[in-house]
N, C-alpha and C positions, 0 to 999 in steps of 0.2 A: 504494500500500500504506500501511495506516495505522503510525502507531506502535506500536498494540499486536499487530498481526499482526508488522510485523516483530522485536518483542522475541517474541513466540511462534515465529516460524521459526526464529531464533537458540538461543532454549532448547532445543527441537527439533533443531536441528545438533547440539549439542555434546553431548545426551544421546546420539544416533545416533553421534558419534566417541568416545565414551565406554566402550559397550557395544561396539563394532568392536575397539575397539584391547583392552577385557576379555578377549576372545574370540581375539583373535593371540595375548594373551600365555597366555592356557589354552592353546591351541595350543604352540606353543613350550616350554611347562611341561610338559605332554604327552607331545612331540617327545622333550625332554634325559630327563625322570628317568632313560630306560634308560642314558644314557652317565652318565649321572652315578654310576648302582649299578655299572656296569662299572670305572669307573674306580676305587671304592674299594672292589672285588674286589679289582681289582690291586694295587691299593695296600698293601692287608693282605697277601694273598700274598706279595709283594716283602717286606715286614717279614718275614713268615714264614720266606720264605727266608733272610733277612737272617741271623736270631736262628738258625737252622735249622745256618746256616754257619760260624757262631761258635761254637755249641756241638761240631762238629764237626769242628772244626780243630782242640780240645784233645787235647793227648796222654795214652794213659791213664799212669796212677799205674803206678810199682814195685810188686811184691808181693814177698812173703817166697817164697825159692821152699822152705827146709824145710818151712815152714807149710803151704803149696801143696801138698805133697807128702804131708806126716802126713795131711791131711785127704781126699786123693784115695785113699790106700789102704784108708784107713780107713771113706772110704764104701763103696768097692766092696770092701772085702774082701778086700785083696789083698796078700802077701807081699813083705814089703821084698827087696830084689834088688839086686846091683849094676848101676848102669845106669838102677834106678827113677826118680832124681831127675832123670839127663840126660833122660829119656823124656818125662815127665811134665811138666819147663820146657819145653820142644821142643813139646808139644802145646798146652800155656796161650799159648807167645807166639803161633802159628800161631791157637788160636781169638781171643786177641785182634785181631790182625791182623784179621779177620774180623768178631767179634761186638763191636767198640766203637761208639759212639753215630754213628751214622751206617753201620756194616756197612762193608763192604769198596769203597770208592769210588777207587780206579784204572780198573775199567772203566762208569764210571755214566753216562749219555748223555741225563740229564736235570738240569735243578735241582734242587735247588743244588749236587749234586753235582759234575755237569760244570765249574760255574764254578771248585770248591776244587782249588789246586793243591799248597800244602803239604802238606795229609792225604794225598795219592795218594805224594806224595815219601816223606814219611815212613813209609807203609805198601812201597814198594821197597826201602826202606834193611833193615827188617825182614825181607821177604820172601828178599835174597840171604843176609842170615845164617841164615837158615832152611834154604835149601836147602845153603849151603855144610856147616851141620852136620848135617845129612841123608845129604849126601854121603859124608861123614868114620864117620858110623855105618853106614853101608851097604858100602864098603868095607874101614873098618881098625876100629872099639869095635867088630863082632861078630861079627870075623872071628879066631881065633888065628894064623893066617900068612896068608903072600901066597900059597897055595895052597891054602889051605880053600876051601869055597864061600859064599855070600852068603847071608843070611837072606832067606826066601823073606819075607817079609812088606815089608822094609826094601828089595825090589828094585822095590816095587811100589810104595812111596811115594816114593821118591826122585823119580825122573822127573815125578809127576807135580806133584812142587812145583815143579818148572824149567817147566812149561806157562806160554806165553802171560800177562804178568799183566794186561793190557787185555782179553780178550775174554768180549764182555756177552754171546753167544749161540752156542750148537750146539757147541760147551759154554760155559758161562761159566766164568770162572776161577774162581769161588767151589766150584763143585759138584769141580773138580779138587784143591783144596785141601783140601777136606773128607773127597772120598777118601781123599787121603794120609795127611790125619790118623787114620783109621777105620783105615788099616793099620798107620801110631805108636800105636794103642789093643791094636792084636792082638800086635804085637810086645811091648806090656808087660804084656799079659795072658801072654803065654808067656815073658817072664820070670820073672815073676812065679809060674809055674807050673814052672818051671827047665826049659821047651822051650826056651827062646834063649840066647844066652849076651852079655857084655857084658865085655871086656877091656880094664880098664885099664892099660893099661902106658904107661911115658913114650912110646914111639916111636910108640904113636896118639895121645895126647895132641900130642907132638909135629906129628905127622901136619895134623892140624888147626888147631892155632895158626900154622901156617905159612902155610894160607889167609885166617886172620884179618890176618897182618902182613900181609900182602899189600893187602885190601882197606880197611887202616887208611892204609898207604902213598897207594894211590890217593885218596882221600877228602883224608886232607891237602895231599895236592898241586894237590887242586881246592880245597880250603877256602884254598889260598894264592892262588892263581891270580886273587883279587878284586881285587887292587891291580896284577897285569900282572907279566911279570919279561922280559924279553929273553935268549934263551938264550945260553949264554958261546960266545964265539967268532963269534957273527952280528954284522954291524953294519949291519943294515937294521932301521927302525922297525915295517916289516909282520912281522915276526917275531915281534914280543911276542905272547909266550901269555896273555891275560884272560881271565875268568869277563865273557861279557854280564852286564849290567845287570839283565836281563830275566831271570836265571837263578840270580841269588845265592841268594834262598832257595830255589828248588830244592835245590842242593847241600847247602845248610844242614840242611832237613828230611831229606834222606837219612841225612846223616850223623848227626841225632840221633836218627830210627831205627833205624838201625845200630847205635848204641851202647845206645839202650835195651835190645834183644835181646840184643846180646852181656853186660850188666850180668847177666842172668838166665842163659843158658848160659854164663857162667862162675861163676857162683856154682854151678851146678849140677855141675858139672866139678871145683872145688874138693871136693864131696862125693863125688862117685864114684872121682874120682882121687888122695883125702885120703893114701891111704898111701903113693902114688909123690912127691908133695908134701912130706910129709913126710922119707922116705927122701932126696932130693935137695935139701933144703934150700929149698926156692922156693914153702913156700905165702906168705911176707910178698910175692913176687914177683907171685903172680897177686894177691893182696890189692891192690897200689898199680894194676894195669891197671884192676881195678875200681873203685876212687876215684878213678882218674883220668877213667874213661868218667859216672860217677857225677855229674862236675860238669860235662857237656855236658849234663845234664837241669835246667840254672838255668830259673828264668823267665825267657822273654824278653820285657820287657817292653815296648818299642818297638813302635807296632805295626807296623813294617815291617823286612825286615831294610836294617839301615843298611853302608855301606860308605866310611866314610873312610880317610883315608891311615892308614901306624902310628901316627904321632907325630900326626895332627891333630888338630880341634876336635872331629868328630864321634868314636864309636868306628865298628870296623870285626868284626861281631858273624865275619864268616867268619874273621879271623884268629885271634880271641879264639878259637873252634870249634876251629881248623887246631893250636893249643895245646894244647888238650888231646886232640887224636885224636896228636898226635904224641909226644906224653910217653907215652900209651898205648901206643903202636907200640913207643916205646923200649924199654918193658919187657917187653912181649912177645919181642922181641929177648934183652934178657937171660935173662927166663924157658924160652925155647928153649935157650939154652946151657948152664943149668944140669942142661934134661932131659936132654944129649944126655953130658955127665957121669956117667962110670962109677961 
């Protein structure tokens, strides 16, 4: 072979590995785009939900519930009543509960709902002060004794705000909810109309704040529960009662659910019940329950709930919580005995 054929078979190779290895890598180029769009599908999605989860985990704002009130009668046209205002809060925190950014996500079985667990805590903490004063208007606000009958309307919402609060099908909890409220709508349309009646006396007011102490009781005792306590009289270590790790903000979000609702049906309560309040000395009483529930709605600004000792370096966001549901409790307490005062 001469020189020049073999610099001509060499040009000839390397054009031929040239145009091969072009054509693998179009192949392969080919091959990937589809994983490559797939993967920043995903990728955005995940942001999506991301951003989706954040905005969804914020708790709604306070409202005025007078204001709340003037403006709901005054669209619909409706006569102020005794009873209106308790009605009328009772039905705004129930659609909240429901209609805030994100909708009602306790029973959601998809992203990013499924993943959030604060918002479902906090939409339970709401939900039992719901029913508990549902309860309390169903048998004692619209009832004149313990041997009247029950508002036909208030028999029908009751129950069904005690339904299931997880279940996403055949029924879901939301379409339960919404019933109840469409019957809290007929009952203050017939207040409203002087079909129903609405009795504020201390001993239903009473009646109800008794279930409140109760579940304020329980809430601080689990908001305590994050540092451990050994019950008096045991001397075994397996005995201590702690909140898991895994569970602190659970507790947390209920409880500031809890208080958000009750900040509005007690403000509501203060107006329908203004004159037994007055009479008995104790509206400054419900006043301080409500400033005191008032400052469980801080920002938290951490973004996790923290759990140090009392005195440590970190704070310990459940006890700082356990403080003010208990100072609330306290006066509730007092405010009970001042009703119970001839």
């Amino acid at each position: 072979m001469s020189w020049n054929h073999f610099k001509s078979w060499c040009s000839n190779s390397l054009h031929r590995a040239h145009d091969e290895y072009d054509d693998t890598r179009d192949d392969i180029s080919h091959t990937r785009w589809p994983w490559r769009i797939a993967a920043a599908v995903l990728l955005a999605w995940l942001l999506i939900a991301v951003l989706l989860g954040i905005w969804w985990s914020a708790s709604p704002s306070l409202f005025d519930v007078r204001e709340h009130r003037d403006r709901v009668l005054d669209q619909r046209q409706l006569v102020a009543a005794p009873g209106s205002t308790t009605a009328i809060t009772l039905i705004r925190v129930a659609e909240t509960m429901l209609d805030k950014p994100g909708g009602y996500l306790s029973n959601d079985i998809a992203p990013p709902g499924v993943w959030l667990d604060n918002m479902p805590n906090w939409e339970y903490g709401v939900l039992v002060q719901v029913r508990d004063l549902s309860k309390a208007m169903r048998e004692s606000f619209s009832r004149s004794q313990s041997q009247s009958r029950e508002d036909v309307d208030l028999i029908l919402a009751e129950p069904r705000f005690n339904f299931d609060s997880d279940s996403w099908i055949f029924p879901a909890s939301e379409s339960q909810y919404r019933d109840a409220i469409q019957y809290l709508d007929r009952y203050l349309q017939r207040l409203s109309a002087g079909d129903a009646r609405f009795f504020a006396r201390a001993d239903n007011l009473n009646y109800w704040l008794s279930t409140v102490e109760t579940r304020l009781g329980d809430l601080s005792q689990r908001l305590s529960a994050s540092v451990g306590q050994k019950p008096l009289g045991s001397d075994s270590d397996d005995a201590v009662t702690q909140t898991p790790w895994s569970e602190l903000d659970d507790v947390l979000f209920e409880a500031r659910g809890s208080a958000w609702a009750l900040i509005h049906l007690l403000k509501a309560a203060e107006v329908d019940f203004q004159d037994v309040l007055d009479k008995k000395g104790a509206r400054v009483s419900l006043q301080q329950i409500i400033r005191e529930l008032e400052s469980t709605q801080q920002r938290l600004w951490s973004p996790m709930v923290l759990n140090g000792s009392g005195f440590g370096f970190l704070p310990n966001h459940s006890l700082v919580m356990a403080s003010y549901i208990s100072r609330a409790n306290a006066a509730i307490i007092d405010l009970r005995r001042l009703l119970n005062q001839g």
